[in-house]
C-alpha positions as CSV (number, residue, x, y, z in Angstrom):
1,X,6.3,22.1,2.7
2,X,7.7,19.1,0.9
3,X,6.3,17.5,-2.6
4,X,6.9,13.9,-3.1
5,X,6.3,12.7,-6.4
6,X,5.8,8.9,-7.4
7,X,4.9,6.1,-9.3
8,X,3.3,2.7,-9.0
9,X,1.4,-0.1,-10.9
10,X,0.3,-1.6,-7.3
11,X,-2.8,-3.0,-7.2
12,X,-5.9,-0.4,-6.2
13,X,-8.7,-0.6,-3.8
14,X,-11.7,-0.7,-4.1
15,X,-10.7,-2.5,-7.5
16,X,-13.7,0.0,-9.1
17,X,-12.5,3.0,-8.2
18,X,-9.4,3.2,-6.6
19,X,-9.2,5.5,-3.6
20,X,-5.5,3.5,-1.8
21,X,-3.4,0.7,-3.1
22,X,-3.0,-2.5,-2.8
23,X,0.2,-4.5,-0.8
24,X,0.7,-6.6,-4.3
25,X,1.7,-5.1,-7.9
26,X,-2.1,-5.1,-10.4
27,X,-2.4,-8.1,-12.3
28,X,-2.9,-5.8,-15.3
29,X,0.9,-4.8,-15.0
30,X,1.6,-1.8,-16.6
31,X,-1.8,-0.8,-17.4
32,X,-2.7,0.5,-14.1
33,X,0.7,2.5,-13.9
34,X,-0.2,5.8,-11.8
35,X,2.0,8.7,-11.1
36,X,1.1,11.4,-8.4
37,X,2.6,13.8,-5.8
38,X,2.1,14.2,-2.1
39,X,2.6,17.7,-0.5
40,X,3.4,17.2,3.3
41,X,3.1,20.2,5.6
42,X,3.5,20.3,9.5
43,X,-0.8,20.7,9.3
44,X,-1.8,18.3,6.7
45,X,-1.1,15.6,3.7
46,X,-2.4,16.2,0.4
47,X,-2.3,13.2,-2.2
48,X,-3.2,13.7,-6.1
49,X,-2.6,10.8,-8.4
50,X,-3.1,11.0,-12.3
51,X,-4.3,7.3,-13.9
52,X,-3.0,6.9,-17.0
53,X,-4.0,4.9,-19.9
């Protein structure tokens, strides 16, 4: 099992609630800064994010 953690202020989609990002940074800059982690297995990807405000 590996965790990846990151961060990102990309833009997300749907713009209502966000379920992927974008390909361009959010217009609201660092107001939309996430973080998250991804734990990869050999089975299956798990992705949490946190918004915050």
């Amino acid at each position: 099992m590996t965790e990846i953690f990151f961060g990102t202020n990309r833009n997300g989609r749907p713009a209502r609630q966000p379920t992927r990002f974008g390909k361009r940074f959010s217009a609201a800059g660092l107001t939309n800064l996430r973080f998250g982690k991804a734990i990869v297995n050999n089975k299956a990807i798990r992705i949490g994010a946190k918004i915050t405000s």
